[in-house]
One Martini backbone bead per residue (centre of mass of N, CA, C, O) as a GRO file, in nm:
protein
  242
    1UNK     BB    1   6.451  12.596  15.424
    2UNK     BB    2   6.712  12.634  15.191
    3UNK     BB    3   6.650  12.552  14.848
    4UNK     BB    4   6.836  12.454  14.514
    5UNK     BB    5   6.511  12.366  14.436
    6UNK     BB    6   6.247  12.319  14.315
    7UNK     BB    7   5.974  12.253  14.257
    8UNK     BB    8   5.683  12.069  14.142
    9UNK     BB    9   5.503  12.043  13.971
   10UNK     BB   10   5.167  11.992  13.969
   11UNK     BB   11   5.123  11.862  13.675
   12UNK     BB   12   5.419  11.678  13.659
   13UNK     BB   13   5.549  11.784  13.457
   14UNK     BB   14   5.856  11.791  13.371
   15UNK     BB   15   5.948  12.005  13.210
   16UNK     BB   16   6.054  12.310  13.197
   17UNK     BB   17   6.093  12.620  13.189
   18UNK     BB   18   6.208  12.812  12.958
   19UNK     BB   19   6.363  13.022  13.211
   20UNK     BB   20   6.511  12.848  13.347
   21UNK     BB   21   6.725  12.841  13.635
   22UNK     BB   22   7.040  12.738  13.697
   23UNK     BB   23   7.168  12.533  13.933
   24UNK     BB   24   7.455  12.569  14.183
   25UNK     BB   25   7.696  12.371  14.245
   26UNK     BB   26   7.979  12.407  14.470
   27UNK     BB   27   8.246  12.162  14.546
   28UNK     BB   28   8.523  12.064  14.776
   29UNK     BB   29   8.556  12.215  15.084
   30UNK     BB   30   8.836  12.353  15.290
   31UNK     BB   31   8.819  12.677  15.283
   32UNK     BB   32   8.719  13.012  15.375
   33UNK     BB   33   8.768  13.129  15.075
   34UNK     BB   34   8.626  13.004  14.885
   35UNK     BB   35   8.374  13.072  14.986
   36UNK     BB   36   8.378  13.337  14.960
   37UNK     BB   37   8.395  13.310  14.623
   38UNK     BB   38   8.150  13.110  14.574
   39UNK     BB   39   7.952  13.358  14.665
   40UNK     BB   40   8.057  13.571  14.498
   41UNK     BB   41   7.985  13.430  14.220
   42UNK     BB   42   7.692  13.241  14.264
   43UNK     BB   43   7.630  13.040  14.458
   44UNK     BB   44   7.368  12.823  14.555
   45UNK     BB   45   7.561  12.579  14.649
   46UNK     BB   46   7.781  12.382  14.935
   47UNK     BB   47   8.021  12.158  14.939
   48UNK     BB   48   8.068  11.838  15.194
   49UNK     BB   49   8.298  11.608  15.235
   50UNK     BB   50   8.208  11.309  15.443
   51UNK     BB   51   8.471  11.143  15.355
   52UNK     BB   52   8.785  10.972  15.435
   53UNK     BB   53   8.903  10.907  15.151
   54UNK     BB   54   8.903  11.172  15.048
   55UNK     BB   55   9.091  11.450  14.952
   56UNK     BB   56   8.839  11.628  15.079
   57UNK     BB   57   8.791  11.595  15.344
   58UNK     BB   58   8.584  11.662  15.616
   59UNK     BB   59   8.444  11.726  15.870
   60UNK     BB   60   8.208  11.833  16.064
   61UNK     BB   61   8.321  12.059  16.241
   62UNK     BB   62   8.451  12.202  15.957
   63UNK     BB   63   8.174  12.213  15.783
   64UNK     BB   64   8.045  12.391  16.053
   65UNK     BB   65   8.258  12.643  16.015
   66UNK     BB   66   8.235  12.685  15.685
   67UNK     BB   67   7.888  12.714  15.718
   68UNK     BB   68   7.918  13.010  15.855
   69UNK     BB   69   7.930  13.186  15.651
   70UNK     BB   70   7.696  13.159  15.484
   71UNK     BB   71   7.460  13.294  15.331
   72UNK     BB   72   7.160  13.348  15.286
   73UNK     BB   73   7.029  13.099  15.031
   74UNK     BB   74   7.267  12.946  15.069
   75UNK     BB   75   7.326  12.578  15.065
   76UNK     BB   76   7.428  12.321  15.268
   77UNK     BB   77   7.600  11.967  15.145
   78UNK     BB   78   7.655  11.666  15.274
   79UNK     BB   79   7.861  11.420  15.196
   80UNK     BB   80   7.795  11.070  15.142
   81UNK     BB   81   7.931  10.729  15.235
   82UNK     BB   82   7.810  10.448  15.354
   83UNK     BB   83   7.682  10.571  15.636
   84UNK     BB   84   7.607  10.628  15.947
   85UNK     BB   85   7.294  10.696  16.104
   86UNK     BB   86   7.408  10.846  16.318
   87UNK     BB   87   7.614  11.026  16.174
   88UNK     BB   88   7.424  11.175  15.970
   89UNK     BB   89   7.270  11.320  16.187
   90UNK     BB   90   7.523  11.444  16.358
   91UNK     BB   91   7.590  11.643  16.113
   92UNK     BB   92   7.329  11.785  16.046
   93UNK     BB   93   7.301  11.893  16.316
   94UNK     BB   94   7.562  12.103  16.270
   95UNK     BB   95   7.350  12.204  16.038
   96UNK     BB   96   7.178  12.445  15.901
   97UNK     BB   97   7.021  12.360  15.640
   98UNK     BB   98   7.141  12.101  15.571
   99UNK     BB   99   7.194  11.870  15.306
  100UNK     BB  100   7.194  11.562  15.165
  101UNK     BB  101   7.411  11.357  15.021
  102UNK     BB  102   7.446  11.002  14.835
  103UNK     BB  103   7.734  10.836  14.707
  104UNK     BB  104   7.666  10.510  14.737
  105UNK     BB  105   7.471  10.254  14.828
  106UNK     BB  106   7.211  10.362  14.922
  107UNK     BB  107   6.924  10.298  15.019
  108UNK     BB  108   6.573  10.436  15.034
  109UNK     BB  109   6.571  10.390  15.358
  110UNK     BB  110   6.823  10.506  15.437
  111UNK     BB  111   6.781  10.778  15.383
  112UNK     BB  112   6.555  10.847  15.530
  113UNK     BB  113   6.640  10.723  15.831
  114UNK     BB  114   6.852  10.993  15.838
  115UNK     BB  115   6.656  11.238  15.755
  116UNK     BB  116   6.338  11.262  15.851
  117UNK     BB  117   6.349  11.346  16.150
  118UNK     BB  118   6.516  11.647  16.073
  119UNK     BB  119   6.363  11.735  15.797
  120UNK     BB  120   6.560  11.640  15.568
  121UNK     BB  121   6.695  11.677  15.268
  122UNK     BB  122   6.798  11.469  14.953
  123UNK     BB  123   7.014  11.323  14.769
  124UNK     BB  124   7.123  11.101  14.469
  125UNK     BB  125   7.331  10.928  14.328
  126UNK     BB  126   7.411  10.823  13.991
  127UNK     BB  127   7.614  10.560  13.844
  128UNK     BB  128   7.717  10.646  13.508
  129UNK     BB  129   7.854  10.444  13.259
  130UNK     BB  130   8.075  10.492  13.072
  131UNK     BB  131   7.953  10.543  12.716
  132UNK     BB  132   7.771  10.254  12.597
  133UNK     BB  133   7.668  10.160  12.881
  134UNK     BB  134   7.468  10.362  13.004
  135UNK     BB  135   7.225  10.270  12.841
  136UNK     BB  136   7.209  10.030  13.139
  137UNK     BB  137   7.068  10.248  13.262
  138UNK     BB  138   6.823  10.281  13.505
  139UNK     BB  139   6.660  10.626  13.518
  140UNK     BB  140   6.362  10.553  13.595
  141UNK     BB  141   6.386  10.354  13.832
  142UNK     BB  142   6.538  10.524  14.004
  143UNK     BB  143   6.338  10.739  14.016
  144UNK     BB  144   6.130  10.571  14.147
  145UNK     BB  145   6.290  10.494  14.416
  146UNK     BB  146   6.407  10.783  14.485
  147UNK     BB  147   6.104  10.968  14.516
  148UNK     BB  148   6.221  11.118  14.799
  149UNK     BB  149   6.442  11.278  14.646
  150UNK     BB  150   6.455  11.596  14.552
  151UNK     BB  151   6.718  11.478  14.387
  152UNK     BB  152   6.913  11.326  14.080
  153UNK     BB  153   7.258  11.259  14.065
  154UNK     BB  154   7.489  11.306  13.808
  155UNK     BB  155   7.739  11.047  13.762
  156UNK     BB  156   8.049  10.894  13.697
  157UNK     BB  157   8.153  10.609  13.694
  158UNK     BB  158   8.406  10.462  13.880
  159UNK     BB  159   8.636  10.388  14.077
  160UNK     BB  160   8.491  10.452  14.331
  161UNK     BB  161   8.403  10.733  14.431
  162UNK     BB  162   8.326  10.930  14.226
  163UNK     BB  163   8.341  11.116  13.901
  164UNK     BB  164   8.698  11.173  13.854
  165UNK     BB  165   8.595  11.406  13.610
  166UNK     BB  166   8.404  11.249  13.430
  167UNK     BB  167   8.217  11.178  13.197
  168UNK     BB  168   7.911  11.093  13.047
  169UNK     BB  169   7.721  11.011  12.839
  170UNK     BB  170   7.422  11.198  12.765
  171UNK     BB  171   7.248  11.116  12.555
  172UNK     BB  172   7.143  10.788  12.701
  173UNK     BB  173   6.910  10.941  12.837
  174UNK     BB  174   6.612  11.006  12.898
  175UNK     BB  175   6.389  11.225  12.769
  176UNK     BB  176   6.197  11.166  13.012
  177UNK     BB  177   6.216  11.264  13.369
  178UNK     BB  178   6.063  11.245  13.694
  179UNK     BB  179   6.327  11.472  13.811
  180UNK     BB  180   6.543  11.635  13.980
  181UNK     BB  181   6.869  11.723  13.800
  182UNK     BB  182   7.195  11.687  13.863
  183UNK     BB  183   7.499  11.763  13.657
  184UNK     BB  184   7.819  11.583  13.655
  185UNK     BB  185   8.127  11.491  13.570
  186UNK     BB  186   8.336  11.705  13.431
  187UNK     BB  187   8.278  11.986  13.482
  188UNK     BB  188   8.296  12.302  13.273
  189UNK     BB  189   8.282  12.565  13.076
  190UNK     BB  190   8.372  12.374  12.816
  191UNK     BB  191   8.043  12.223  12.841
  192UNK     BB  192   7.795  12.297  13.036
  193UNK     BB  193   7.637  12.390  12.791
  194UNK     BB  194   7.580  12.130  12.671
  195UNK     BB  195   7.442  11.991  12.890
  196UNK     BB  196   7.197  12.196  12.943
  197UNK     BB  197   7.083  12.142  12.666
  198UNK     BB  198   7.061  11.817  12.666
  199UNK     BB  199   6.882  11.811  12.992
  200UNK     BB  200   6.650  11.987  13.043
  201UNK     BB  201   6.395  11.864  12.910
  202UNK     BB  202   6.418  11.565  13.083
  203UNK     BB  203   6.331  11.761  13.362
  204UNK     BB  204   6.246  11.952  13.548
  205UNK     BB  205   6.503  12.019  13.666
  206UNK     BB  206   6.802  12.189  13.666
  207UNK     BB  207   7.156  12.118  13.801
  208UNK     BB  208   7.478  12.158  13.894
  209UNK     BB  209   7.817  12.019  13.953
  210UNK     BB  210   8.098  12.064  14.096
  211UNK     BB  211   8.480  12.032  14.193
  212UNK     BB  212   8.751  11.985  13.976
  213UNK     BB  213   8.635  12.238  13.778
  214UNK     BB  214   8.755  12.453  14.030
  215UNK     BB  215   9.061  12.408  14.029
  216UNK     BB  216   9.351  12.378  14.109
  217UNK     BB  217   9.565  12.192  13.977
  218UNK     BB  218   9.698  11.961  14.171
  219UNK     BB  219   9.457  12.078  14.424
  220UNK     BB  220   9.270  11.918  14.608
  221UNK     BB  221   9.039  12.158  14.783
  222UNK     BB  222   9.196  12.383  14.571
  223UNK     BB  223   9.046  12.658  14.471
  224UNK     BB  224   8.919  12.893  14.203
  225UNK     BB  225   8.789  13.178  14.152
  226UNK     BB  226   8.822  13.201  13.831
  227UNK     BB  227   8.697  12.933  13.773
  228UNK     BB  228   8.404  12.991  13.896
  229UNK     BB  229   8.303  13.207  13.744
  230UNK     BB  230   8.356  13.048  13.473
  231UNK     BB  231   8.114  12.866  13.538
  232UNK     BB  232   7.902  13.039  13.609
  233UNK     BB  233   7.872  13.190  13.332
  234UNK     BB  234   7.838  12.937  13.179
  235UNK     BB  235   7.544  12.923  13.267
  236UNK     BB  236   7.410  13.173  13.255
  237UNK     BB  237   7.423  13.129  12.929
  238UNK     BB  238   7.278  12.906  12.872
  239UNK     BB  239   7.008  13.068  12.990
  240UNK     BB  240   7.018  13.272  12.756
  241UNK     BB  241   7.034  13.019  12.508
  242UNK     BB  242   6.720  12.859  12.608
   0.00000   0.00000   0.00000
């Protein structure tokens, strides 16, 4: 199965290597052109939101029709919102080697139980509340609760599911995070540098995740080709002045 995220350094430290090449998953995804565009762009995942709640929801039989496009080495995500363990099972499995994202109240047995089975890896979302409530949250011990979760994502906590575009103080995060990262929320062109910057020294790896920063104005779900490059761009960008 091919994965987003590196493997843990054997020593345990978390700091990356200094060349360490930031992945991307661009989330929220749609339409078949897209997928195109997404890939042709360099995504190393493709994310598909399967909570029915959201502007962006796929079902799962659409998810699996539009991850059929996706070239080797592209990882395809499932999101899930407080789903149940047998619908999370039956969407993963109609997607070979797609990863669980969970972005809801999931503990860390219902993740295992969800995705064990399959042998499938997962991510957990962290919603970390904007401003300076940020800073209590204890996200040492959230990763050390999700510690069988390949990486735990960070989004900015808001009025239901999903971090609604907006960021969070990054500054006010643990200096050293002994797992693999990646960070979300409000994320574009003209910020994800200053992200990459801020955040690769204090997890083992670091990857970003976008999904409105990379859409057509007011049409959730509705991506823009020339806005994924310029924010992949801008990632490659900060991998090389890093």
């Amino acid at each position: 199965m091919t994965l987003p995220f590196p493997p843990a350094p054997a020593n345990g430290v978390a700091n990356p290597a200094p060349h360490h090449r930031t992945r991307v998953k661009l989330c929220g995804f749609t339409r078949e052109q897209d997928i195109d565009a997404a890939v042709a762009a360099g995504a190393d995942a493709i994310g598909f939101v399967l909570y029915d709640q959201s502007a962006r929801f796929v079902t799962p039989e659409r998810a699996a029709e539009l991850a059929r496009r996706l070239p080797p080495f592209v990882t395809p995500v499932l999101l899930f919102v407080n789903q149940e363990t047998i619908k999370i099972r039956a969407a993963l499995a109609m997607i070979p080697g797609a990863m669980a994202q969970f972005h809801g109240d999931e503990s860390p047995a219902d993740c295992v139980a969800a995705c064990a089975p399959l042998q499938r890896c997962y991510m957990k979302a962290a919603r970390i509340p904007p401003g300076a409530a940020g800073q209590r949250f204890d996200l040492l011990k959230f990763a050390q609760d999700f510690s069988q979760a390949q990486a735990i994502l960070l989004d900015t906590q808001v009025a239901g599911y999903g971090g609604g575009g907006q960021t969070f103080n990054w500054s006010l995060l643990p200096p050293n995070v002994n797992a693999h990262l990646v960070l979300s929320g409000g994320l574009e062109p003209a910020n994800v540098i200053d992200g990459i910057r801020q955040l690769r020294p204090r997890a083992k790896s670091l990857a970003v995740d976008v999904s409105s920063g990379i859409e057509r104005p007011g049409r959730k779900g509705i991506k823009d080709a020339a806005r994924m490059r310029a924010f992949i761009d801008a990632v490659r960008q900060a991998d090389q002045n890093l």
